[in-house]
C-alpha positions in Angstrom: -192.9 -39.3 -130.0 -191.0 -41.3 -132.4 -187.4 -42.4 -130.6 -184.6 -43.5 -133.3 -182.0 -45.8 -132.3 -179.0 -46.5 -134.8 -175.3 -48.1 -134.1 -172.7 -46.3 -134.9 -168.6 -46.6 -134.7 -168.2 -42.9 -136.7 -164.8 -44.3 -137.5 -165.5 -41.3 -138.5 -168.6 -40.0 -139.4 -168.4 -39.1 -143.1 -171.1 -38.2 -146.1 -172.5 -41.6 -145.9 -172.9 -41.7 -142.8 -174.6 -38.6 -142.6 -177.0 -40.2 -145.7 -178.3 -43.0 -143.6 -178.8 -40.4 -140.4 -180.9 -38.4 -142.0 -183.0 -40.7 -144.5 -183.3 -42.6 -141.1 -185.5 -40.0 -139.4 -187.4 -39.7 -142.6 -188.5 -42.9 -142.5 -189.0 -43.1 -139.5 -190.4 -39.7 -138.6 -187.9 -39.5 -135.6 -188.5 -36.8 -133.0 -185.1 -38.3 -130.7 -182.1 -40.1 -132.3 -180.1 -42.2 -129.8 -176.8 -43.4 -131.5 -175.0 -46.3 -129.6 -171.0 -45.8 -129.9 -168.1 -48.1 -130.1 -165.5 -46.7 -127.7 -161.9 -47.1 -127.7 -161.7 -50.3 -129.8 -163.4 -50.8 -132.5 -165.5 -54.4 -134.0 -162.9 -55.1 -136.2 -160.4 -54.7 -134.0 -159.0 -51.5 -134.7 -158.4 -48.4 -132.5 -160.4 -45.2 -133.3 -159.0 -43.0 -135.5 -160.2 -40.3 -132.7 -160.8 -40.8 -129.2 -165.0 -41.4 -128.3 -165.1 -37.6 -126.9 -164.3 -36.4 -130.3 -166.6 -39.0 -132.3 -169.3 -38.0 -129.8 -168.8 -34.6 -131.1 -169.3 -35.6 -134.5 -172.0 -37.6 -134.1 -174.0 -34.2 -132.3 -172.7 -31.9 -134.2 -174.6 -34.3 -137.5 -177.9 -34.5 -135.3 -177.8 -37.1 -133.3 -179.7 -36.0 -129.9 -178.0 -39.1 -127.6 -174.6 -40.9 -127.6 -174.3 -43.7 -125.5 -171.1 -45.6 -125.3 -170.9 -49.4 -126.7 -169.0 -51.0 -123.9 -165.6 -52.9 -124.8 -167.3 -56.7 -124.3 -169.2 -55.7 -126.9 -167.7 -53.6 -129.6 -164.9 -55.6 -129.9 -166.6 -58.8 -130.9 -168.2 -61.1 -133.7 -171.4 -59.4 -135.2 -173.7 -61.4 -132.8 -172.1 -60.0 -129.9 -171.9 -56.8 -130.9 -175.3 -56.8 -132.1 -176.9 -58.2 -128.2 -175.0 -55.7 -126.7 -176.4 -52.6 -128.9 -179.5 -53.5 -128.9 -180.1 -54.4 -125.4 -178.9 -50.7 -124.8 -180.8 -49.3 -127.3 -184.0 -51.2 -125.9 -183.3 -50.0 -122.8 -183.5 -46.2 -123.6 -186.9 -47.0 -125.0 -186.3 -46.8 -128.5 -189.2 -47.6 -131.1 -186.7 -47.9 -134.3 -183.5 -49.3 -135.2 -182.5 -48.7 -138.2 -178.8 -49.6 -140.1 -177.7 -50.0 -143.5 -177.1 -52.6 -145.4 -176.5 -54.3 -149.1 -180.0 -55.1 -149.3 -181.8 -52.2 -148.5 -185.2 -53.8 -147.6 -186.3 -55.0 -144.3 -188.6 -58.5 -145.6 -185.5 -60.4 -146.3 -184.0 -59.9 -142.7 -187.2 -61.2 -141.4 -187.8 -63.7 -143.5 -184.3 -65.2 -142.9 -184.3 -64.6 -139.5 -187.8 -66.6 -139.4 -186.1 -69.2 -140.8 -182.9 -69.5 -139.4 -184.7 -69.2 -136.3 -186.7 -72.7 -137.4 -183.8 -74.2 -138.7 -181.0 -73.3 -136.1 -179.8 -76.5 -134.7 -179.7 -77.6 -138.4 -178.0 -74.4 -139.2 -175.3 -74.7 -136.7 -174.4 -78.5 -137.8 -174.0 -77.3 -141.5 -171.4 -74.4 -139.9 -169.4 -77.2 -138.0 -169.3 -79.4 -141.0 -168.2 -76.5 -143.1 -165.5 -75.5 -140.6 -163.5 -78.8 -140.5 -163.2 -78.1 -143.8 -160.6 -75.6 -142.7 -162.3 -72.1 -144.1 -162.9 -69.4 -141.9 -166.1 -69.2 -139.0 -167.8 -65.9 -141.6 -167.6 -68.4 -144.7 -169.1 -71.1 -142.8 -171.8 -69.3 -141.8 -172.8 -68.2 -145.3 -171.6 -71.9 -146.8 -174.3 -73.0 -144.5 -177.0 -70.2 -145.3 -176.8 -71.3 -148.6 -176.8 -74.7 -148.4 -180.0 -74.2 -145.6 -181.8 -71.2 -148.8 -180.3 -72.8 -152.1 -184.3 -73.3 -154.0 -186.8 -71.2 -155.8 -187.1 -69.1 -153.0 -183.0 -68.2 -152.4 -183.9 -64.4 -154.0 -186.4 -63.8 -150.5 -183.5 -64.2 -148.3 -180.7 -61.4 -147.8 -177.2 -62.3 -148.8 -175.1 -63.3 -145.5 -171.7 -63.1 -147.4 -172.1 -59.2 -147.6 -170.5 -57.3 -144.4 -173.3 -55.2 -144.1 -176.3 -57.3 -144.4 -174.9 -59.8 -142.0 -174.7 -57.2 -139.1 -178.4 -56.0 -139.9 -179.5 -59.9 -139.6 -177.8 -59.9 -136.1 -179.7 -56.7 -135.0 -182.9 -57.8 -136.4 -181.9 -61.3 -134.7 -181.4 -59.5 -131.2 -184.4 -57.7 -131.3 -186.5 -61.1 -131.8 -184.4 -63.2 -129.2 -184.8 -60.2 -126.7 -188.1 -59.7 -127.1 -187.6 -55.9 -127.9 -190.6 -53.9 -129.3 -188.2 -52.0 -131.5 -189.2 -52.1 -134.9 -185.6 -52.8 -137.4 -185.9 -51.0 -140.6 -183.3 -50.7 -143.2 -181.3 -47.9 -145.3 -179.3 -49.3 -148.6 -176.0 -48.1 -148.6 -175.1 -46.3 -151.6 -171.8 -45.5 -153.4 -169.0 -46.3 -151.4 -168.6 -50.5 -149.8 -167.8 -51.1 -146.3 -163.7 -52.1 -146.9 -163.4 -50.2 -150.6 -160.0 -48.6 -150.0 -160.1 -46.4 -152.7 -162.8 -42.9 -153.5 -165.3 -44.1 -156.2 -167.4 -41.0 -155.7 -167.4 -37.3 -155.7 -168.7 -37.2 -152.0 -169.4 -40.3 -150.3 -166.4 -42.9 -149.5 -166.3 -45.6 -147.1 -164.8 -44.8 -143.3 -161.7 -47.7 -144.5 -160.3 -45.3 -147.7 -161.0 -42.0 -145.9 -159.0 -43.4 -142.8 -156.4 -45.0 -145.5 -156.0 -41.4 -147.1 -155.4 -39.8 -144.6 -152.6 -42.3 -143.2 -150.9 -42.2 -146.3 -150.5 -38.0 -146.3 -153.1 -37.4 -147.9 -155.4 -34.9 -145.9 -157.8 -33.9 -148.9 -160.7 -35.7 -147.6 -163.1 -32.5 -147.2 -165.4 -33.4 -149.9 -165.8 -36.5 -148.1 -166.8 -36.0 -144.3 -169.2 -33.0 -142.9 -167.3 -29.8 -142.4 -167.4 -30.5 -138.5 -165.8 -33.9 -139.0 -162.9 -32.6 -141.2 -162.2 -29.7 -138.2 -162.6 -32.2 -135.3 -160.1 -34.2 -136.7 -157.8 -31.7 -137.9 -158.2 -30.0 -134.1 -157.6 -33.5 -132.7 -154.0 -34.1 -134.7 -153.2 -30.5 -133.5 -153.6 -31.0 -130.2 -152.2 -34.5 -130.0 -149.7 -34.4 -132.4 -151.3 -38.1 -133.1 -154.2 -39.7 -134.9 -154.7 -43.9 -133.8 -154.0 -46.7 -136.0 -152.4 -50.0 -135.2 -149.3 -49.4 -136.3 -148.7 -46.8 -133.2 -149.4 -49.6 -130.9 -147.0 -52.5 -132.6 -144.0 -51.9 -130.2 -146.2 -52.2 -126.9 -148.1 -55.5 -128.7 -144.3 -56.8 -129.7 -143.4 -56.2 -126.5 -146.8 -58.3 -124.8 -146.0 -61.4 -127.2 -142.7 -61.5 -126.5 -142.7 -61.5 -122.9 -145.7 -63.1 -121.9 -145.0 -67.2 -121.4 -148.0 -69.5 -124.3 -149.5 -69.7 -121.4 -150.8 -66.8 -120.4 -150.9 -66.4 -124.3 -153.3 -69.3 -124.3 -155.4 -67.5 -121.3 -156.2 -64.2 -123.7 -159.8 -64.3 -124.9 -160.0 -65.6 -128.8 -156.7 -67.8 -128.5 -157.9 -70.8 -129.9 -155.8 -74.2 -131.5 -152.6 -73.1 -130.9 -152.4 -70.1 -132.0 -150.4 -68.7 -129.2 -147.2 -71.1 -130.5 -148.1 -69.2 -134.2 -148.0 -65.4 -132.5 -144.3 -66.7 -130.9 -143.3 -67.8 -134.2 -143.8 -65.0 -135.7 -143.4 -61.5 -133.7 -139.6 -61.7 -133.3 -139.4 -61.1 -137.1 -142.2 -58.9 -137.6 -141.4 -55.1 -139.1 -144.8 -53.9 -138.7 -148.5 -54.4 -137.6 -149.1 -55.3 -141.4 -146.0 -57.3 -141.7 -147.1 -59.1 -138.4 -150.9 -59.5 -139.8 -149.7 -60.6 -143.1 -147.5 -63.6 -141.3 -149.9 -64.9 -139.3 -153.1 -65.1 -141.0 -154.4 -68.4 -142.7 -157.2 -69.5 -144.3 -159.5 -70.3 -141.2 -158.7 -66.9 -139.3 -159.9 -63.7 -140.9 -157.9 -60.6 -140.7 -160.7 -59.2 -138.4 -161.0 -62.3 -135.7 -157.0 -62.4 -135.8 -157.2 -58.3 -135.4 -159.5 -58.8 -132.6 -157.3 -61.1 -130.9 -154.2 -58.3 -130.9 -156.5 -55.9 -129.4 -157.4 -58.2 -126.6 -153.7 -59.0 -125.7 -152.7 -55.4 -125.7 -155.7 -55.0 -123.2 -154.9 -58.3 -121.4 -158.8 -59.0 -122.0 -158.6 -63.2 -120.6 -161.0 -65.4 -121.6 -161.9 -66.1 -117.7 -162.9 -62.3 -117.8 -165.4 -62.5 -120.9 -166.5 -65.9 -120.2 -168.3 -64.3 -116.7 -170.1 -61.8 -118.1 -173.7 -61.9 -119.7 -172.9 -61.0 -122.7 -176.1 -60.9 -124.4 -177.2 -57.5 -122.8 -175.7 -54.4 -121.0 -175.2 -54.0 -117.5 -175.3 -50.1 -118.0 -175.1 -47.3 -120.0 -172.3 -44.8 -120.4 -173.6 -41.5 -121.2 -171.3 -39.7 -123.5 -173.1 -36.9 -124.8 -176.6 -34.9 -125.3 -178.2 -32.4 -127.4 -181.0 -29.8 -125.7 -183.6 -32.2 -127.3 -182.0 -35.5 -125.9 -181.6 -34.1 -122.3 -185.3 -33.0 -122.2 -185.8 -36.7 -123.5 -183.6 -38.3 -121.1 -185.1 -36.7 -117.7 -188.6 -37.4 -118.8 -187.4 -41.5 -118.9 -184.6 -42.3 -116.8 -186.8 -43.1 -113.8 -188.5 -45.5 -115.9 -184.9 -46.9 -117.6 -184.1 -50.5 -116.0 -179.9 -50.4 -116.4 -177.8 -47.2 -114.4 -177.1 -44.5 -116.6 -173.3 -43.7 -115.7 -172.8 -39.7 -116.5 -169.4 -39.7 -115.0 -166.7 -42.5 -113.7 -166.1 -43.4 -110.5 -164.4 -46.4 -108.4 -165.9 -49.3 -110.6 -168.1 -51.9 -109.4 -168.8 -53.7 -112.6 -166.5 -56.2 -114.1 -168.1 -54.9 -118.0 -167.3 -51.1 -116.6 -163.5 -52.5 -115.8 -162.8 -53.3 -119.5 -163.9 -50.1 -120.5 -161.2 -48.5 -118.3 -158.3 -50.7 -119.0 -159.1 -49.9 -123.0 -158.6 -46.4 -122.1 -155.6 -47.0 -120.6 -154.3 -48.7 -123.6 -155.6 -46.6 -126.2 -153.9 -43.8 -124.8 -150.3 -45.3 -124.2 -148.7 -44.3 -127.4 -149.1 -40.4 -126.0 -146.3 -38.6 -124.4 -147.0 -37.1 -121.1 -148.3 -35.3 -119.5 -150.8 -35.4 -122.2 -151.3 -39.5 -121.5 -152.0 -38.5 -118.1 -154.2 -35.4 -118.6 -156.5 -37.8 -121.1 -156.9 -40.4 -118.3 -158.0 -38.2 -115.7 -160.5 -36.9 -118.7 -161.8 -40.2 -118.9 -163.0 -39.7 -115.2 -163.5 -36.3 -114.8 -165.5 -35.6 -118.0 -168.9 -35.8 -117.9 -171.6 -35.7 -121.3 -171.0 -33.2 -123.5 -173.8 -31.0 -124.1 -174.7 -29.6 -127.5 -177.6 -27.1 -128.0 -179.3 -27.2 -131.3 -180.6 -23.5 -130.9 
């Protein structure tokens, strides 16, 4: 039996998406696909369009036979991070593949750089240092060191670490080596669409940032782009809700955090670094908007993402004391959110033999990972009216997987 592991934030799930799904179990001859999930928050430090019940749903109803949730510590955090996280879950539930996408397309170059950043890391590391007091960003450090560390006749057998993609593949392929993991990575190129292209280039296939942008802007034509479940899921979900997620519903209740917390307890939030607690002050009494906020307090050295990042952790109070405690190179569990037929045969023939608790439903929490997970429900749900705010809380406990036959 061939089990396929792939991470996924279905942000949401469109055409392309539903490209690398299935030319992943080609290549792979997949008999089980186990998708990890971001949750509430997202690695760039957005909230889901749609809550994880409703990705979940997406992600099964496209042929995915698992969904396992991506806890917060993880999802919410530089492509390292992120990457220990998935794939120590992924490792877990026994998984022989991982494959992603990426610029590339090939899996050599990811081994090959991986071999020899893995040679050259304390090398590697000085060149990033040097290159930050330069005052650029910590992303284009990293690949102003890669090619410093590359730059020869052999730069063209090494993948490019200044594409998005490609340098989350290098962290999964990176993960699986430092973990020791006997999953095999393998690669699928994405085609058409880039990961932040805000606009459709293509008949069918358009990146999760433009769909999300059209439909934000009024414009709800994006059928041609998504599966015909994804399109109803969403349209169900706005229904019911009377609300899809974006930042700009959650600007009041992050005004209202920066304003009233004291640069101290600013300075205690996870990713406050240098002072930028006096630059968040400065600038929130003036800011109109989310955007308007972004837009006044990035510089050169922050990207939009870490500085994104660093909102969603003080509207979920997430301190630094809090991450710094936790092992955050693997999982201390995995949150089961949903199952095909096929996946629920798979999972009660190997969960005797699975080393980390596989939570089904929440209960009183005894894990301090679990906790952030629950305060980022609590937040992502806020900017509902009740009871509905309510109701979805109590969801959050009282659901358990959801189950989707294939028959």
């Amino acid at each position: 039996m061939n089990v396929l592991g792939i991470v996924v934030e279905y942000n949401p799930l469109h055409n392309g998406h539903l490209f690398h799904l299935n030319e992943s179990k080609k290549i792979t001859n997949a008999d089980v696909v186990i998708a990890v999930m971001s949750g509430y928050f997202l690695q760039r430090g957005e909230p889901a369009l749609v809550s994880k019940w409703t990705r979940t749903e997406m992600a099964l109803a496209s042929g995915v036979d698992i969904v396992v949730e991506l806890p917060y510590a993880f999802a919410t955090q530089k492509a390292e991070t992120f990457a220990n996280g998935a794939v120590s879950i992924l490792d877990a539930l026994y998984c022989d593949f991982l494959c992603f996408g990426s610029e590339a397309g090939k899996i050599e170059p990811f081994l090959l750089t991986n071999e020899l950043l893995s040679q050259s890391n304390e090398y590697y590391d000085a060149l990033i240092q040097k290159y930050m007091k330069t005052g650029v960003s910590y992303p284009k450090a990293q690949t102003l060191a890669f090619q410093n560390l590359c730059s020869g006749e052999h730069q063209s057998s090494y993948i490019d670490l200044s594409l998005p993609n490609n340098i989350l593949g290098y962290h999964y392929v990176k993960a699986i080596h430092d973990q020791r993991s006997k999953m095999k990575p393998t690669t699928i190129k994405r085609t058409s669409a880039g990961y932040h292209d805000l606009h459709f280039h293509s008949p069918t296939i358009a990146s999760a940032t433009s769909i999300r942008k059209a439909i934000f802007s009024g414009n709800l034509q994006i059928d041609a782009y998504v599966p015909d479940q994804t399109f109803k899921l969403i349209n169900n979900y706005e229904e019911k809700y009377k609300s899809l997620h974006q930042w700009e519903c959650y600007f009041q209740l992050l005004k209202y955090r920066i304003m009233t917390m004291s640069l101290d307890d600013i300075n205690a939030i996870y990713e406050v670094e240098e002072g930028l607690e006096y630059r968040l002050k400065q600038h929130i009494q003036k800011a109109t908007s989310f955007q308007n906020f972004m837009e006044r307090i990035k510089t050169k050295r922050y990207t939009w993402t870490r500085l994104q990042r660093l909102c969603t952790h003080i509207l979920t109070n997430t301190t630094k004391s809090q991450i710094n405690k936790l092992t955050m190179q693997k999982s201390s569990y995995i949150r089961l959110l949903g199952m095909s037929d096929i996946g629920q045969k798979y999972l009660s023939e190997h969960k005797k033999k699975v080393n980390l608790p596989i939570i089904s439903k929440l209960s009183t929490s005894q894990d301090s990972l679990l906790d952030l997970d629950i305060k980022a429900a609590h937040t992502y749900f806020m900017i509902m009216p009740e009871p509905i705010r309510t109701k979805l809380l109590q969801k959050e406990f009282a659901t358990p997987p959801i189950r989707f036959n294939k028959n």
